[in-house]
N, C-alpha and C positions, 0 to 999 in steps of 0.2 A: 396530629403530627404536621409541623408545617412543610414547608419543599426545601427550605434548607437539609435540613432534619432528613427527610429521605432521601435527599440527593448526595449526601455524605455516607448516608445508608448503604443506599445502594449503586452508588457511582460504578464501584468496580465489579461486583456481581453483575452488572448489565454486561458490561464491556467486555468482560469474558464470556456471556450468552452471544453477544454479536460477533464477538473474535472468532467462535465454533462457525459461526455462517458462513463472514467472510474471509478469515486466514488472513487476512490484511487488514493489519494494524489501525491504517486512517480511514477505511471504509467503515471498521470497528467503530471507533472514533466519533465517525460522523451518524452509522447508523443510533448510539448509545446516544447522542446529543438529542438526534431527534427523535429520540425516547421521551427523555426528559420534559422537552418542548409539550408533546406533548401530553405529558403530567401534571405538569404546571400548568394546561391548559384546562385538563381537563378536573384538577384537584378539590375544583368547589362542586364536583358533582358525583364526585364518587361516595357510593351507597354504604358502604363499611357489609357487604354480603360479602364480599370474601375480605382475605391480609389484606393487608395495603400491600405484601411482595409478590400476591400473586397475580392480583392486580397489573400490577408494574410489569410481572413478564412476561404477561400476557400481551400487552401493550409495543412490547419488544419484540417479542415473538413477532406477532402482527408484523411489527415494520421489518423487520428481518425480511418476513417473508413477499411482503411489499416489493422489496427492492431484488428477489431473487424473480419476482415477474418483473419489475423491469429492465435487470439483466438480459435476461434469454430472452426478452423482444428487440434489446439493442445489440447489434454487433460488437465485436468484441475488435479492438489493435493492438500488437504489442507495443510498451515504449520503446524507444531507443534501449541500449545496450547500457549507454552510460550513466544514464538516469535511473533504470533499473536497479544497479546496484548500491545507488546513494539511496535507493526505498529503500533494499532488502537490508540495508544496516541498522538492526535493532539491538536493544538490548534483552530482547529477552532469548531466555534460555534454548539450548539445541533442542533437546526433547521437551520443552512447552509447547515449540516452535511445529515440532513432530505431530506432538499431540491435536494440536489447530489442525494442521492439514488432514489428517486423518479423520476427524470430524467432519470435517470441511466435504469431505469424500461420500458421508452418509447420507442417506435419503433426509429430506426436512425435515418430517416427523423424528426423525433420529435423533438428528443434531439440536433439535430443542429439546426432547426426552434428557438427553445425555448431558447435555450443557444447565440442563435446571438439576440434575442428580450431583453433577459438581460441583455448585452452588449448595450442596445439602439439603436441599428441598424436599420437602416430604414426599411421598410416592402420593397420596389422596390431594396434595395442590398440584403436583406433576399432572393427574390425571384429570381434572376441574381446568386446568391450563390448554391441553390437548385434547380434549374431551372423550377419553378414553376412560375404561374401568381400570381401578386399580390393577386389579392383578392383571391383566393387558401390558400396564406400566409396568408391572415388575418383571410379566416375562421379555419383554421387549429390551429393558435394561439389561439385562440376562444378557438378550444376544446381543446386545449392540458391546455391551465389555468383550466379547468372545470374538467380534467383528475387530474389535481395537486392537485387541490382545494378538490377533494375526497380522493386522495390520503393521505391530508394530516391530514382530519377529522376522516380517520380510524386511524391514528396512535394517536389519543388524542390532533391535535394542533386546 
């Protein structure tokens, strides 16, 4: 498979694994970019021992979590008010929108559990991903829909 080919792949399946992390759209953006990066980097040396998708979000996974340690070592500032609101203009959906921040809210291990089960991913590559046993992965999925599912009855859906 060449990196065209996967990158058409799985362009948007990353980008909704990263969107679960960050709740924001261009950190999404950027962290999926530098997915890619490095995929393409590292494309001539990957062993064909697992997919090539789980591979890929494993890789993601990774940078995800990369950049949630260099969050919580860097302070955090709000923007300005006005700036703010020209980000918070997206198009996507109320409740997709719900759905992210609620993710967003769960423990790491969660929010890739849960963001590779979105993705349709099998429960034995979820588990090879996070290196958990299957059925770990399935009870965990368990709670983490029942976390959602509360989650999402306090906000009025």
């Amino acid at each position: 498979m060449n990196f065209e080919t996967i990158y058409k792949t799985y362009w948007q399946k990353v980008f909704r694994l990263c969107m679960g992390y960050a709740n924001d759209t261009d950190v999404a953006k950027d962290l999926a970019q530098e997915t890619f990066i490095k995929v393409w980097k590292q494309l001539p040396k990957f062993r064909n021992e697992s997919s090539i998708g789980t591979w890929i979000f494993r890789i993601a996974s990774n940078t995800c979590l990369r950049q949630i340690q260099k969050d919580n070592k860097m302070p955090k500032s709000e923007l300005p008010l006005e700036i703010k609101d020209e980000i918070l203009d997206t198009n996507i959906e109320e409740d997709i929108q719900l759905l992210y921040h609620c993710i967003s809210e769960l423990q790491e291990v969660e929010r890739i559990i849960i963001s590779l089960e979105l993705e349709d991913m099998n429960q034995k590559e979820i588990a090879e991903i996070v290196g958990l046993s299957e059925g770990n992965v399935r009870v965990k999925i368990h709670r983490i829909k029942e976390k959602l599912t509360q989650k999402f009855k306090k906000n009025g859906n």
